[in-house]
N, C-alpha and C positions, 0 to 999 in steps of 0.2 A: 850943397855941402861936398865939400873934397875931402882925401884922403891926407895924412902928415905930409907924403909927399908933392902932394897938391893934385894929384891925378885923380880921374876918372875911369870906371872899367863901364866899357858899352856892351851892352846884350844886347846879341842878335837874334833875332827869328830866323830858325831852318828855314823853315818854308815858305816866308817871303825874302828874307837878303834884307829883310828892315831893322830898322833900330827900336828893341822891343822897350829897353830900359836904359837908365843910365845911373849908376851906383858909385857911391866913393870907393877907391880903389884903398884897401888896406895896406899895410908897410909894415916894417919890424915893429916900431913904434905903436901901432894899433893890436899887434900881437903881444906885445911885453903888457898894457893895459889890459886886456881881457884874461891872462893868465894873471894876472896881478889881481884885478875881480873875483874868477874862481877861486883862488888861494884865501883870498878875503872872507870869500860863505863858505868854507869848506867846511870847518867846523862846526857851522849851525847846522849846515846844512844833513850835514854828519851824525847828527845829535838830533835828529829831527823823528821822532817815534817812529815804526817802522808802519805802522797801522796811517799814520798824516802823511808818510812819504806815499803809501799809497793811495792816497786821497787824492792829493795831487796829481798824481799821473795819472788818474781815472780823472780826473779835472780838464787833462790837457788832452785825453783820447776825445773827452766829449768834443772842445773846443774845436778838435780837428772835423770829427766828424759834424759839427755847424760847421763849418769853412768847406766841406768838402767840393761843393760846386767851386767855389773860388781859387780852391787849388789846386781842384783836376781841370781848368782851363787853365792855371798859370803853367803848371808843369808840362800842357800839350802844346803850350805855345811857344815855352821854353827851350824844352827839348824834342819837339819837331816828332813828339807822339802821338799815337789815335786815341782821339778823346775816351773812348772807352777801354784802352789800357791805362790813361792816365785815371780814371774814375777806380777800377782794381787798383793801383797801383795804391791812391791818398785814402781804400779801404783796409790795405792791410797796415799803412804805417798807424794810423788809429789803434788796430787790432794788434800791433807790437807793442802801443805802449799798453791796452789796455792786458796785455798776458805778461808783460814784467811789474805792470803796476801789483801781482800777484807774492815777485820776489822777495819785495822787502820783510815780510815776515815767515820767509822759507829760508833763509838764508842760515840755517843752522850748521852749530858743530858737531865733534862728537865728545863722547869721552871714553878714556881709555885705563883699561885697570895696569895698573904699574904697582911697582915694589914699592911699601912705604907713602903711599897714597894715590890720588886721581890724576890723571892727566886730560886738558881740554882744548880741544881746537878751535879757534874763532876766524869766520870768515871778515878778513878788515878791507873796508875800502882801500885804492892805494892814494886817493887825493885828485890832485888834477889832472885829468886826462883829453892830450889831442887828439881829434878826429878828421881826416885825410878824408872827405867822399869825393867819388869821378861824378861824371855827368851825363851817364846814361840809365841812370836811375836815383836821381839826385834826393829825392826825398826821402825813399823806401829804406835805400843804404843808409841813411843817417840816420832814422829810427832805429837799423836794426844793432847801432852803437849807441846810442844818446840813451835809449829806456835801458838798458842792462846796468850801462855806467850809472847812471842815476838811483836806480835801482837802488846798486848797493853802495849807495850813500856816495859816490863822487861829484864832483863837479867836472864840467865839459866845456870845451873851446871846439868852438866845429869850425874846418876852413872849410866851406865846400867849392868844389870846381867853378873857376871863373866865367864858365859858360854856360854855367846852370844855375845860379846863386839863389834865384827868388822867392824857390818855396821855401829855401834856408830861413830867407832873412822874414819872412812870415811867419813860419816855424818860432822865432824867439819872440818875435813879438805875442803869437798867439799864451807863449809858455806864461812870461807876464801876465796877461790877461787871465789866465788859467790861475793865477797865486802864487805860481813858484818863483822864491825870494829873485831880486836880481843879483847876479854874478852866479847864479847857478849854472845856466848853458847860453852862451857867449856865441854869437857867431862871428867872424872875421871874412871878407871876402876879397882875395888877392892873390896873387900869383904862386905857384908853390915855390917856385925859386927863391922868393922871399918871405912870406907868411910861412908855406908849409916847412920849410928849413930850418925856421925860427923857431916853429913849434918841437922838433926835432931834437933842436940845439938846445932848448929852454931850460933849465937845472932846475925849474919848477915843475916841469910837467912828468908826470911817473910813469905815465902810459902813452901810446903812438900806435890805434887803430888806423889803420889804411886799407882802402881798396882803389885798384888803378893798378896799372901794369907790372909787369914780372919787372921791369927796367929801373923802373921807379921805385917799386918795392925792396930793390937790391940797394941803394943806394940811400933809402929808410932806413932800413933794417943797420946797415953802416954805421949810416952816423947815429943812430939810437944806442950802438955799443960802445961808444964813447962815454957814455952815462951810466950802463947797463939797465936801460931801458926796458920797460916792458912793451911788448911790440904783439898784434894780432896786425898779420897780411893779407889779406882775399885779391887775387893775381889772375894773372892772363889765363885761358884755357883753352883747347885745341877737341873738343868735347867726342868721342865716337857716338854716331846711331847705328849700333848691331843689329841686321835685320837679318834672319835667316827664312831659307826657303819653306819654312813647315809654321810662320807669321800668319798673321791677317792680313796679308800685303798693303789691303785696300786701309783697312784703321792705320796703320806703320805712314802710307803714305798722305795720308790725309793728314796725318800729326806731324810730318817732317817738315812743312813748309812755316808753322809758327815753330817749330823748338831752331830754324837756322834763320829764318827772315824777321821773326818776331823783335820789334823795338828796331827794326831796320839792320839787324845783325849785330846791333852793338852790343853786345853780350856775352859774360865770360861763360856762361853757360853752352853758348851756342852752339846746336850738336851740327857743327861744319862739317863734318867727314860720316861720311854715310856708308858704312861697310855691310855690302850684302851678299849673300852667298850665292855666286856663282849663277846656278840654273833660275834663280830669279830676277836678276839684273834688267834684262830688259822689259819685262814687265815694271818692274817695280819704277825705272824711270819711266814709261810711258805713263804709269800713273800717275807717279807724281809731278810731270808736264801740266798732266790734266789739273789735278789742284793749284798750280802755280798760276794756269791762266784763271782762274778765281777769282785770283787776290785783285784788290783796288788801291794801287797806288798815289795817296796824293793829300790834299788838303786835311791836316788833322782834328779840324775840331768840327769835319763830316763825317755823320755817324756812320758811315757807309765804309769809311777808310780802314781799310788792314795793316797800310806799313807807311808811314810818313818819312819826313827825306832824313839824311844823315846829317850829323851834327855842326861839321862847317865844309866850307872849301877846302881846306887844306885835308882834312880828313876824305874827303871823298875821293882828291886826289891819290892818295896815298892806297885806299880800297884797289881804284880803279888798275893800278901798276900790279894787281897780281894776275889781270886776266888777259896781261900779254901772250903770246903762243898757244891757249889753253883753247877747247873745245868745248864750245858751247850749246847744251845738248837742249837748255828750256832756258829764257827770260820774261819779265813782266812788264810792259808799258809803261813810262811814268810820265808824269804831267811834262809840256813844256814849260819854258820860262823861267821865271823867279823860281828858284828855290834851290835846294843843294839835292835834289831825288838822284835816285842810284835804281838802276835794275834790278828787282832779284833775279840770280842769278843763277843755273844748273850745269855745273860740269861733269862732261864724262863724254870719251873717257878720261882717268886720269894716273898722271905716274904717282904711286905714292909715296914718291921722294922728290917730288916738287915744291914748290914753295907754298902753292895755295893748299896741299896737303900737311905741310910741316907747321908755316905759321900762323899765328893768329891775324885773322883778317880785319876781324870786327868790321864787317858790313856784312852786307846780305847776298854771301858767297856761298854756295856747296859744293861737295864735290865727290862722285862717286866712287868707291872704290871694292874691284870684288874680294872673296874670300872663298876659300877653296872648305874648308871646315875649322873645327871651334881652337883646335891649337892654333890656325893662322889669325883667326879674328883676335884672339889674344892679343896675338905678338904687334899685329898691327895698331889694334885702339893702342897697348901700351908703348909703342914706336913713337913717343914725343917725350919735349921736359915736361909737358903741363899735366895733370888729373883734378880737374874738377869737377865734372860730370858727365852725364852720360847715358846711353840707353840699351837696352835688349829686350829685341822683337822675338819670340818663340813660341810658337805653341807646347813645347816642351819642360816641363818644369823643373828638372833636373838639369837638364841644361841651361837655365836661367840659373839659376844657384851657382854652379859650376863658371858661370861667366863673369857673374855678378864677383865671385871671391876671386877670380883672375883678374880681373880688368883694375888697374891701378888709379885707382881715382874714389875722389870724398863724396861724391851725392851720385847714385844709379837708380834709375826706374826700368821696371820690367814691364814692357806695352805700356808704358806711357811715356813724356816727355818733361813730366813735372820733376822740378828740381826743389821749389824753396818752400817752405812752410813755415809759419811762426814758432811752432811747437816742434820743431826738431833741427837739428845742428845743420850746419851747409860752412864747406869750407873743402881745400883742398888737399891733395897729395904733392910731391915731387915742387916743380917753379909755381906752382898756384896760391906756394902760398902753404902758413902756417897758423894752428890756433882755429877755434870754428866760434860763428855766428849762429845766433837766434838758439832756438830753444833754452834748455836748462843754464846748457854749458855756456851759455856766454857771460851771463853774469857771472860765474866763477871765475870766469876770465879777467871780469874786473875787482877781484879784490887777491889777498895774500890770505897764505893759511897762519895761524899765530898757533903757539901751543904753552897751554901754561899749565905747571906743574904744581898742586896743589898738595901740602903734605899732611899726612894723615896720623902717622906714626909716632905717638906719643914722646918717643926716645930722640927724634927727630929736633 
């Protein structure tokens, strides 16, 4: 089976250079059908009690979680992850649909006393809405859009990235299986230059969630205002890890090597710039030398594997051009041969108006940088466009506070590294991106407030 076009889109294997799959490549044409679809169930779907809509998503969590061997190998083969982050990974998209399967019957208004009678707010679906996922967490990110929207009664068109397609196109099928009507959630698989453009473009679509780059998203965001679009962006980030001298040095350092290498760097989270205070520096990278030589570089679906290769050649080439001139303080051995592996990688020292400290690398790049006290750590983490996340190491708690409300960015942990949970918002500040994911707020995200004015007043 081909695409309108007549084409073909070949999936590769990171980490062998093989030919994993081979898919019909979608076209405008297959995008105007699948919006045409959703448009079609929007209604029913819409109309569909709020108690059965969550039946169904508790239908399609179970379904996941049977599939789940089957998915956390496609997605490690897929996207060149270690089997045991793709097994977390196809637990929690389960566990997003199974906490908005919760929404549909929270979705309430209010009511408000006015002159001459009530007034009432109703949260409404806005209809059909495109979904934009990248490909470094190709399934998770499209649960953390597809259950909110569904949720509150939309229909969905998902393109997801042409390099990761497969738990997509399993994904709809399993939704079928599961009972949810067809033309509910539509997947499309093809180039964003063409699909995702379309979807963009489309005078039927009301919404344009994306995640993928600040570059990308500026140029969504564009043409979405042609329509006046509703747009949610999750964007590039450039992440700080604040360590200061009065830390656990030893926990700080043991955790900095999965919040910058974890998924092989490709991460907008990834806390790349590692800002530590001065009289700790050398310790703190001698230890974290020591956890880096740890890590096991290589075959992902060995349970032994901590960081699998990066996503293609072209991408790794691109990683590779920031670590010209730079100084190499610790790296990781990786497999010969077949595959796209990358070094993890430890710089320092480093200027902090270099490239590998300004832009986003997305690979498995760090880079040390000191800090004299808590006004400089400031002014540094917020020394970029991006704020998505981020860390502070301190034994101090008022200084955690103090840093936490200075440092410019949507998601901070104090001594830890964790950024995303199902139950609470994750999104960013500044180029990262507008609008947040997952918890509460995201299904609000996908509907309109209405207000209706109900009159009471006899004379009226």
């Amino acid at each position: 089976m081909t695409g309108s076009d007549g084409g073909r889109l070949v999936v590769i294997e990171p980490a062998t250079e093989e030919v994993l799959a081979e898919v019909p490549r979608a076209g405008v044409a297959e995008v105007d059908a699948a919006v045409a679809a959703a448009k079609a169930s929007y209604p029913a779907w819409r109309a569909v009690d709020p108690a059965a809509r969550a039946s169904l998503m508790l239908a399609l969590a179970a379904a996941i979680e049977a599939a789940h061997g089957e998915l956390s190998t496609l997605e490690a083969r897929n996207a060149g992850k270690p089997i045991a982050d793709a097994r977390g990974e196809i637990g929690m998209v389960a566990a997003t649909f199974r906490y908005y399967a919760a929404a549909p019957e929270r979705l309430t208004g209010e009511t408000i006393p006015v002159a001459g009678g009530v007034a009432m707010t109703f949260r409404e679906p806005l209809g059909v809405v495109g979904l934009i996922t990248p490909w470094n967490f190709p399934l998770a990110i499209a649960a953390w859009k597809i259950a909110p929207a569904l949720a509150a009664g939309n229909t969905v068109v998902l393109k997801p990235a042409e390099l990761t397609p497969l738990t997509a196109l399993r994904l709809g099928e399993l939704a079928l299986e599961a009972g949810l009507p067809e033309g509910v959630l539509n997947v499309v698989v093809g180039p964003g230059s063409t699909c995702g453009r379309r979807l963009v473009e489309h005078p039927d679509v009301a919404k344009i969630a994306f995640t993928g780059s600040t570059e990308v998203g500026a140029s969504i965001a564009a043409g979405a205002a042609a329509s006046i679009k509703r747009v949610t962006l999750e964007l590039g980030g450039k992440s700080a890890n604040v360590i200061f001298a009065d830390a656990d040095l030893e926990a700080a350092a043991a955790a900095a090597p999965g919040a910058v290498f974890g998924n092989a760097g490709q991460d907008c989270c990834a806390r790349s710039r590692i800002l530590v205070e001065r009289p700790a520096v050398e310790e703190f990278v001698d230890l974290m030398r020591d956890k880096m030589l740890q890590m096991r570089v290589g075959d992902p679906l060995d349970e032994r594997t901590t960081m699998g290769p990066l996503i293609s050649a072209g991408h790794r080439q691109a990683v590779a051009s920031f670590l010209a001139g730079e100084s190499v303080a610790a790296s990781v051995p990786v497999p010969d041969g077949s595959g796209f592996w990358f070094s993890p990688t430890l710089l320092y020292p480093t200027d902090p108006s270099s490239r590998v400290a300004t832009e986003e690398i997305f690979g498995p790049v760090a880079c040390v940088i000191p800090f004299d006290d808590e006004a400089e750590a400031i002014r540094i983490a917020n020394d970029t466009i991006y704020g998505l996340s981020g860390s502070i190491w301190t034994g101090d708690g008022a200084r955690a506070l103090r840093l936490a409300r200075g440092v410019e960015t949507g998601v901070l942990s104090v001594n830890s590294n964790s950024s995303v949970r199902v139950s609470t918002p994750f999104g960013g500040f500044k180029q990262s991106g507008y609008g947040r994911e997952l918890g509460p707020h995201a299904t609000d995200a996908y509907t309109e407030v209405k207000t209706v004015f109900y009159a009471t007043d006899a004379k009226m």
